[in-house]
C-alpha positions as CSV (number, residue, x, y, z in Angstrom):
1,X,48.2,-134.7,131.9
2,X,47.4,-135.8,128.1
3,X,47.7,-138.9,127.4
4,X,51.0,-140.3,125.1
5,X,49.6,-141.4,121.9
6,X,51.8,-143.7,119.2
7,X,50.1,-144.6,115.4
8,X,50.2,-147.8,114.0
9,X,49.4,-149.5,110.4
10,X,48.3,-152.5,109.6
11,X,49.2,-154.2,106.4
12,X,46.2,-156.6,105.9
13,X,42.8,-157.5,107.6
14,X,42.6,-161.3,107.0
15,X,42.5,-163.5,110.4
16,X,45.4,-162.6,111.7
17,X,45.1,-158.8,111.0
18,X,41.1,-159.2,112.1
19,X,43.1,-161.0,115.2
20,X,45.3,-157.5,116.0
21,X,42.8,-155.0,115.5
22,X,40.4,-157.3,118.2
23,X,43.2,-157.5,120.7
24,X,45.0,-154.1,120.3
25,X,41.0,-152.7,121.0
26,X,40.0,-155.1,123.9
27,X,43.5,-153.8,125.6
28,X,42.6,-150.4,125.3
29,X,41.3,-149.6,129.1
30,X,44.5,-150.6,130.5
31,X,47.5,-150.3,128.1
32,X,48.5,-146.7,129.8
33,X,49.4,-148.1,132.4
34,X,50.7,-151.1,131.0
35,X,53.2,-150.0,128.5
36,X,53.2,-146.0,129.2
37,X,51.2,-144.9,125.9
38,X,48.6,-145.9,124.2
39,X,48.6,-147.0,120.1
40,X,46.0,-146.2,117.9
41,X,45.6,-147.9,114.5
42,X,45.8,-145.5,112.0
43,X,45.2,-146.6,109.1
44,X,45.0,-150.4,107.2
45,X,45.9,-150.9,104.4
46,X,43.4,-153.8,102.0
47,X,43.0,-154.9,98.6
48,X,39.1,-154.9,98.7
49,X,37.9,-151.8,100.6
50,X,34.2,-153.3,100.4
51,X,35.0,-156.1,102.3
52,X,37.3,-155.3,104.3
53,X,34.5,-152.7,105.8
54,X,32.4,-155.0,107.0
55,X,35.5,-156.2,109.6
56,X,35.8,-153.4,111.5
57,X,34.0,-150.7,113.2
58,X,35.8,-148.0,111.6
59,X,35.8,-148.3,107.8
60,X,37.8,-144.5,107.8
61,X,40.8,-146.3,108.0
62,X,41.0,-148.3,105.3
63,X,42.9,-147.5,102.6
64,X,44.4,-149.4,99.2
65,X,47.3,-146.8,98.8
66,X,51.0,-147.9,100.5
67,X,52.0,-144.7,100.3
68,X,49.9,-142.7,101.9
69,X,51.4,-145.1,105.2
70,X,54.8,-145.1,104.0
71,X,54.6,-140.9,103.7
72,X,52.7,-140.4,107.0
73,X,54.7,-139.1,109.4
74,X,52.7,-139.9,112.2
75,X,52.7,-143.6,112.0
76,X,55.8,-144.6,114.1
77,X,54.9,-148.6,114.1
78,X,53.7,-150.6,110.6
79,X,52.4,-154.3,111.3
80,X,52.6,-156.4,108.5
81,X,50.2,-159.5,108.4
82,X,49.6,-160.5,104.6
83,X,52.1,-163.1,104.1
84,X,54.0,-164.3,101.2
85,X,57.5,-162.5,99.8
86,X,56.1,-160.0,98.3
87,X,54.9,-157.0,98.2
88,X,55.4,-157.6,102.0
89,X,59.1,-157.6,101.8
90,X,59.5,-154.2,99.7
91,X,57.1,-152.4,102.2
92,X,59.0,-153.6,105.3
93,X,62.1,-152.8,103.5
94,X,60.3,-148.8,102.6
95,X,58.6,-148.6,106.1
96,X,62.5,-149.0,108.0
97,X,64.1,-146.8,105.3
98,X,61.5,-144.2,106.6
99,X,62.3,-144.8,110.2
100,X,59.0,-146.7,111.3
101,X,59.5,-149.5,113.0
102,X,57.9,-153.2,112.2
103,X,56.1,-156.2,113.4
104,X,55.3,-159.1,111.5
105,X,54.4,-162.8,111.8
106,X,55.6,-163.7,108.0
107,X,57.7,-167.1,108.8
108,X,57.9,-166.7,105.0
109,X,59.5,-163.8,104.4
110,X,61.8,-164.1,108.1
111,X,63.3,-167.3,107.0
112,X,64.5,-166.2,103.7
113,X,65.1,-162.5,104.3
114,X,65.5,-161.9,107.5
115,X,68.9,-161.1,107.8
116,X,68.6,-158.6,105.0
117,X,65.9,-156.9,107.0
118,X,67.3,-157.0,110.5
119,X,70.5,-155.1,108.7
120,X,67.6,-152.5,107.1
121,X,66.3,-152.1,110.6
122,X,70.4,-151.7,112.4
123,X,70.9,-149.1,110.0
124,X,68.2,-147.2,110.1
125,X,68.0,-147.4,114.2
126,X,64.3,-149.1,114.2
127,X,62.9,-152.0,115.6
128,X,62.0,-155.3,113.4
129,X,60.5,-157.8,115.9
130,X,58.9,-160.8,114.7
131,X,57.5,-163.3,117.7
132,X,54.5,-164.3,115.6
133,X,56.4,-166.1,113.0
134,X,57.3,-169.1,114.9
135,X,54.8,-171.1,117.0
136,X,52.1,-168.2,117.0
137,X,51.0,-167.5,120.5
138,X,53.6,-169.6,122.0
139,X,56.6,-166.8,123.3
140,X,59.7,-168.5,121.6
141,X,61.6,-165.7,119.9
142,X,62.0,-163.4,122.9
143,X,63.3,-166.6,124.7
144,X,65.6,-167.5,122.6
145,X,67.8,-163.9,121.9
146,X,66.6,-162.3,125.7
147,X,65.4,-164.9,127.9
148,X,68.8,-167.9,127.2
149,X,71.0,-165.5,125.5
150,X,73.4,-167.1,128.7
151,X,73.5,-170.5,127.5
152,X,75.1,-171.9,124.2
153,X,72.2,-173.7,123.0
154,X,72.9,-177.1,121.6
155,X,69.3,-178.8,120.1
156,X,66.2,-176.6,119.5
157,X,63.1,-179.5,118.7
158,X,59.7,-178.2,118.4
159,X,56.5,-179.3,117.3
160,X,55.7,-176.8,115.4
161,X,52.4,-177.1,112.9
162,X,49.1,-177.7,114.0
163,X,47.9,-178.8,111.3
164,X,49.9,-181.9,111.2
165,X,49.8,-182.5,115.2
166,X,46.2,-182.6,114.4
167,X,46.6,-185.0,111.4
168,X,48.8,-187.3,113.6
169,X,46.9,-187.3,116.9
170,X,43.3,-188.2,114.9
171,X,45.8,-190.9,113.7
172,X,46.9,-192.2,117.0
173,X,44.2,-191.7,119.3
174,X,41.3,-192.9,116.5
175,X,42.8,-195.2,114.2
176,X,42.6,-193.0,110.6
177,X,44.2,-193.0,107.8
178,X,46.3,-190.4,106.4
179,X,43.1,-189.3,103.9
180,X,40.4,-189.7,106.5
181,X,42.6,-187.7,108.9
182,X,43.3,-184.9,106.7
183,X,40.1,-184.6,105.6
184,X,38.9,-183.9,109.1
185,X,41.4,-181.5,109.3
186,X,40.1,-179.8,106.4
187,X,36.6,-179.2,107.4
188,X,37.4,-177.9,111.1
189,X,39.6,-174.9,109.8
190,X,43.0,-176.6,110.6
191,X,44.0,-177.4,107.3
192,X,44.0,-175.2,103.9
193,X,42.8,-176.1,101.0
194,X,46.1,-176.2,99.7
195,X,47.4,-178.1,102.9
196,X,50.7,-178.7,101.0
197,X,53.0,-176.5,102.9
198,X,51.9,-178.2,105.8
199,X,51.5,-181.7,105.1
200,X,55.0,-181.8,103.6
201,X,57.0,-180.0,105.7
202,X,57.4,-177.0,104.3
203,X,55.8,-174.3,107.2
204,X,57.5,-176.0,110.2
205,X,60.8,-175.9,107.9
206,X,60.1,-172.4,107.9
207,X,60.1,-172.2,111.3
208,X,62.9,-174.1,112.3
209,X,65.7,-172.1,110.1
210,X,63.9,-168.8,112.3
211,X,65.1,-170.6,115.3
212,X,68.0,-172.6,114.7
213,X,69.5,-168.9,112.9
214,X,69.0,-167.7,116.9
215,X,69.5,-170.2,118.6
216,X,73.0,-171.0,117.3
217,X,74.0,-167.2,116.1
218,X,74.4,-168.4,112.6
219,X,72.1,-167.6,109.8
220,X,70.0,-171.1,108.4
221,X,67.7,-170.3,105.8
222,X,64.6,-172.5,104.8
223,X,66.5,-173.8,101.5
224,X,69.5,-175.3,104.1
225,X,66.7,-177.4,105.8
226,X,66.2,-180.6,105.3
227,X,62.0,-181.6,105.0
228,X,60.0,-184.4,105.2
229,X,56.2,-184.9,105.4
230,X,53.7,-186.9,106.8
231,X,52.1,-188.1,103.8
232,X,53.7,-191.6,103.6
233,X,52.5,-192.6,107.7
234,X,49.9,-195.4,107.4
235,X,47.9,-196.4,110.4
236,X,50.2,-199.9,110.6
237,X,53.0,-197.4,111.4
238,X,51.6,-195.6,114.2
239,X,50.5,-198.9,115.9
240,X,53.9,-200.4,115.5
241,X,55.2,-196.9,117.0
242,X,52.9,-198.0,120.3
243,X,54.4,-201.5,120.8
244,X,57.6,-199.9,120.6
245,X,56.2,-197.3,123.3
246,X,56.9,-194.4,120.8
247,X,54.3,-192.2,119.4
248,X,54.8,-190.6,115.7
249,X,55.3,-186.8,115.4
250,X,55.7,-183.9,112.5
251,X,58.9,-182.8,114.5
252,X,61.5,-179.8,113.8
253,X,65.2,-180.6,115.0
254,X,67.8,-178.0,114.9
255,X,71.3,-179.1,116.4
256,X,74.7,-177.6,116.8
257,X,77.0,-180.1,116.8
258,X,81.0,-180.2,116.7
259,X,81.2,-180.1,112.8
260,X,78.6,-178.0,111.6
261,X,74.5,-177.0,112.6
262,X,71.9,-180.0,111.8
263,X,68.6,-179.0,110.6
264,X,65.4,-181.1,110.0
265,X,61.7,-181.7,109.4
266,X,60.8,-185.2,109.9
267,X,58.2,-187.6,110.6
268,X,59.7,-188.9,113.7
269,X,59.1,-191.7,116.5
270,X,59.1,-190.3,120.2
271,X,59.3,-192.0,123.7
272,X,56.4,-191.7,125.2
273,X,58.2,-190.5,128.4
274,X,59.2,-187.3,126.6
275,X,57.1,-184.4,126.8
276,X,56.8,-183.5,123.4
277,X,55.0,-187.1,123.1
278,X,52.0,-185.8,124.7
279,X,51.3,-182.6,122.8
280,X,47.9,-183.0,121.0
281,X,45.3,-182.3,118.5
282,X,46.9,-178.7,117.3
283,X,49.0,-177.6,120.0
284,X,52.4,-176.8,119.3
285,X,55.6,-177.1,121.7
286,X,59.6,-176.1,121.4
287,X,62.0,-177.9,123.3
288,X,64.8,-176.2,124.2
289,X,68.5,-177.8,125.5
290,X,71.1,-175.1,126.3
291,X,74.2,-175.1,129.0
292,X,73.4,-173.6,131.8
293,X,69.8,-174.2,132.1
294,X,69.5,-177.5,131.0
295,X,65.9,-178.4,129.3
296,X,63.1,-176.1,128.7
297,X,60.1,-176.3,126.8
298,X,57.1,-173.6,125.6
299,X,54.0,-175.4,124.8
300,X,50.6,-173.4,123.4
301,X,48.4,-172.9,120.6
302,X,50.6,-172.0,117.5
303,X,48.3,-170.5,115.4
304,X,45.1,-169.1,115.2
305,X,43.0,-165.6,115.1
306,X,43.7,-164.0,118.9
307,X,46.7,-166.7,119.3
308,X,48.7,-164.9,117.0
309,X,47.4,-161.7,117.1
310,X,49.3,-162.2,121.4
311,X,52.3,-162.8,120.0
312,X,51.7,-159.3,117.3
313,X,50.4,-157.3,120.2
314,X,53.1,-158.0,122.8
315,X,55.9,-156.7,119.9
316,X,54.0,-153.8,119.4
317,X,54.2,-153.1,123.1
318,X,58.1,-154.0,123.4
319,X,58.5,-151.6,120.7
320,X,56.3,-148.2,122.5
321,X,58.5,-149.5,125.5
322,X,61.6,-149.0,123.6
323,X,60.2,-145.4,121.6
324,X,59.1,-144.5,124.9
325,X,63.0,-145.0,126.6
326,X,64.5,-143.6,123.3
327,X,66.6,-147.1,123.2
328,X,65.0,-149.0,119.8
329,X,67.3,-151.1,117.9
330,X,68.4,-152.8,120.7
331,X,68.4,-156.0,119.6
332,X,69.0,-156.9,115.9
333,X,71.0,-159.6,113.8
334,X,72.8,-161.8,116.5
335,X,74.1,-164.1,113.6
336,X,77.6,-163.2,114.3
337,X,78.9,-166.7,113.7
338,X,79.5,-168.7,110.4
339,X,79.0,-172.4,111.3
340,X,78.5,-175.0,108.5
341,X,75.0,-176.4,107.3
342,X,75.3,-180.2,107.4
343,X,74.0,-182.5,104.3
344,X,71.6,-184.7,104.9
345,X,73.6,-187.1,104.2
346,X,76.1,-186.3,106.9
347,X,73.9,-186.0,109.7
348,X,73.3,-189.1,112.0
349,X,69.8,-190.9,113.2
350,X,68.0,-193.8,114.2
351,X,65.5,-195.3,112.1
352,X,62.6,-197.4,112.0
353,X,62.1,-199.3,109.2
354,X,59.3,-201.9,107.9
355,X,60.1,-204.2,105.2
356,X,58.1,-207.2,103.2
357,X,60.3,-210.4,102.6
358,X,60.4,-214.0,101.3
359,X,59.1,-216.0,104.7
360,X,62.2,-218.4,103.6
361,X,65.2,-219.4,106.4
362,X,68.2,-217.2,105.7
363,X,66.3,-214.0,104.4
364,X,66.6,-212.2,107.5
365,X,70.5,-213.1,108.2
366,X,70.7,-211.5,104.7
367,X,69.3,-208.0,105.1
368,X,71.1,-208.3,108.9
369,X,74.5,-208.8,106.7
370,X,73.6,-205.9,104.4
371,X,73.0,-203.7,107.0
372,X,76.3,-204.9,109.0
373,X,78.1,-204.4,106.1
374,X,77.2,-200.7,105.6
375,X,77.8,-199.8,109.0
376,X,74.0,-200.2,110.3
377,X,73.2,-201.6,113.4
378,X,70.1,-203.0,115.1
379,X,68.9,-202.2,118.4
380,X,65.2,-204.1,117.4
381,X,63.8,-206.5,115.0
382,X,59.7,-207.7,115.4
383,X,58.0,-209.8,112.8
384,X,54.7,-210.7,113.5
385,X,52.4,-210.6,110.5
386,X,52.8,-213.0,107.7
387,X,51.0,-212.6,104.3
388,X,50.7,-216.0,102.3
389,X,54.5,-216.5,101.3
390,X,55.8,-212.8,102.4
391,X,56.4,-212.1,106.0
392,X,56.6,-208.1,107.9
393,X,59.4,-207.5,110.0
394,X,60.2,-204.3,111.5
395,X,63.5,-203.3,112.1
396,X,65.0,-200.4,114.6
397,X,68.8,-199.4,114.1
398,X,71.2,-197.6,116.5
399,X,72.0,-194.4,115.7
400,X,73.6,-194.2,112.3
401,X,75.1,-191.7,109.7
402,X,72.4,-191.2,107.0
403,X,74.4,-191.8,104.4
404,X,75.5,-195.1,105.4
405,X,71.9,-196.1,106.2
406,X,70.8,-194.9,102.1
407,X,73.5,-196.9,100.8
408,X,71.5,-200.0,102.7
409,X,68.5,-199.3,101.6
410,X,69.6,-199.1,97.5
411,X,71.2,-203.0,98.2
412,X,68.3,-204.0,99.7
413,X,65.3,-202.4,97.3
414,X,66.9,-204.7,94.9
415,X,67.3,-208.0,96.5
416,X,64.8,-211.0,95.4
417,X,64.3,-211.3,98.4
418,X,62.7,-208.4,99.3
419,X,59.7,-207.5,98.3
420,X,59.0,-203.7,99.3
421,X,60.5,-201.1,101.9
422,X,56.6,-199.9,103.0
423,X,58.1,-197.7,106.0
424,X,61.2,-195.5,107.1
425,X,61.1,-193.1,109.5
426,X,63.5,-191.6,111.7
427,X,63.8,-192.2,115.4
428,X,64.3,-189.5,118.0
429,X,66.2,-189.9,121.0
430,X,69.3,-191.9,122.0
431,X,68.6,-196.3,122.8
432,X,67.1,-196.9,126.2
């Protein structure tokens, strides 16, 4: 009996691409009988031929041309690693219209086109899976549509970027600064040299309109959330988070509520009895609250060469399964619903916030009168450090609506009294 052979593509050979050609070879000696055929990369398509040869052991199947994937009819699957909008999104787009079916891991081009290209996919009855966008090696996207499709999911959080888990952790665990910490970061490969995507938000933002869009069957793209970065945390911050027994974390928070879908990319303070408090160095970690099943959380590394390339590989299989069974396009668009995005403004949270004042009597009844008057309550106030004439006090509220809390914070930058708002950042978590 011959064995069942299915063609693949591969758009790009960087790390990730490097990542899937490794794995899809290593699994070679057993995916038979693992998934019922086997998948041979066909051909891969690079800018620079030259250097791209010295990747691989077959240099054969390199090629600069699109079309000569896009017209061959043997290649039923086309993984697409190169990132950015385009031209990844017009070769997805072609590759469906032709009937092949696609894997990517481009949180980019998911998160602001990826109901346009799940309705490509429906209509032309293929497959467009996309595990590796969210969380790399961590299984998240399978979860969330297959796995809880049972439960109405009300909050999705997630650590979600290692670079600033890294960032934070050297932060915590060794006393650096912001700089010191991201240079660090920078020499060991977790950070770019453009680290701006992560550093402000901006990739785990990404991430979190992916899964809040499945999680709540209502599309979220990455313009509707809300981001924040991590440049602003100073060391005096995290070690005020500690006395509070809180730890400071990059986190993604994605919530249905009654009146409309909340989605966010803050620094945040967590409990140090939750488990996301204890994810480290560049792990990443999604916690997951739905009905029937209560709390669940998938922790791993979330990016990375053979990380990602898991996630890449394990779509590819789910999609020879489905070719195999004749039953692809199974599962596309599940955002069926149309639920509000929430303003900033309107959405509700705790803060922590650290302010310089006049060490006179009657300066802190004023800023608790300010923050009474706008509706902002405090759960904690610490002062401890005093700086000739100015004193430090830190100040923890209930849980209030954000817009209340801004209208605070405009009366009090411009009291005499008070000299600079050095810190706010948002609390997770209901009071103890």
């Amino acid at each position: 009996m011959s064995k069942k052979v299915l063609h693949a593509a591969l758009l790009g050979l960087g790390t990730v691409g490097t990542g899937v050609y490794k794995v899809l070879k290593n699994q070679l000696p057993e995916m038979e009988q693992k998934i019922g055929a086997v998948v041979e990369i066909k051909k891969i398509l690079v800018r620079n031929l030259k250097k791209a040869a010295a990747k691989i052991q077959e240099p054969e199947l390199l090629t600069n041309n699109w079309q000569e994937i896009l017209q061959d009819e043997e290649i039923d699957i086309v993984i697409e690693v190169m990132g950015g909008i385009e031209p990844a999104r017009t070769y997805i787009t072609d590759a469906l219209k032709a009937g092949k079916h696609v894997v990517t891991a481009n949180k980019d081009l998911v998160a602001s086109h990826g109901g346009e290209l799940l309705d490509c996919a429906s209509e032309n009855h293929c497959d467009f899976l996309f595990e590796a966008s969210v969380a790399g090696g961590i299984p998240i996207i399978r979860p969330l549509k297959q796995c809880l499709a049972g439960n109405y999911i009300s909050e999705v959080v997630g650590i979600v970027n290692g670079t600033t888990n890294f960032i934070l952790t050297k932060m915590t665990q060794e006393g650096m600064e912001f700089a010191e910490a991201l240079a660090l970061a920078t020499k060991l490969g977790y950070a770019e040299a453009d680290p701006t995507a992560d550093i402000q938000g901006y990739d785990a933002g990404r991430k979190m309109a992916i899964m809040a869009s499945i999680a709540f069957n209502s599309r979220v793209t990455f313009d509707d959330v809300s981001t924040e970065g991590i440049t602003h945390i100073s060391s005096k911050d995290i070690r005020y988070a500690k006395e509070l027994n809180c730890v400071i974390k990059l986190l993604g928070v994605a919530r249905n509520t009654e009146t409309g879908i909340e989605v966010t990319v803050q620094p945040m303070l967590v409990p140090e009895n939750h488990p996301l408090a204890t994810v480290n160095d560049s792990f990443n970690a999604v916690f997951v609250h739905g009905d029937a099943v209560d709390d669940t959380m998938f922790y791993g590394r979330g990016a990375g060469e053979l990380p990602t390339a898991s996630a890449i590989v394990g779509d590819v299989f789910d999609i020879v399964r489905n070719i195999l069974f004749q039953c692809t396009g199974r599962i596309h668009c599940t955002c069926y619903k149309q639920i509000p995005i929430k303003s900033q403004e309107e959405t509700e949270s705790r803060f922590f916030l650290r302010i310089h004042v006049d060490d006179n009597p009657g300066v802190l009844a004023s800023i608790a009168s300010v923050l009474g008057n706008n509706k902002v309550s405090i759960a904690q106030m610490i002062q401890k450090h005093k700086y000739e004439n100015l004193a430090e006090i830190v100040v923890v509220t209930s849980k209030v609506k954000e817009g209340n809390f801004n209208d605070a914070m405009l009366i009090l930058e411009n009291m005499n009294v008070v000299h600079k708002i050095s810190s706010i950042i948002r609390v997770y978590g209901e009071e103890a």
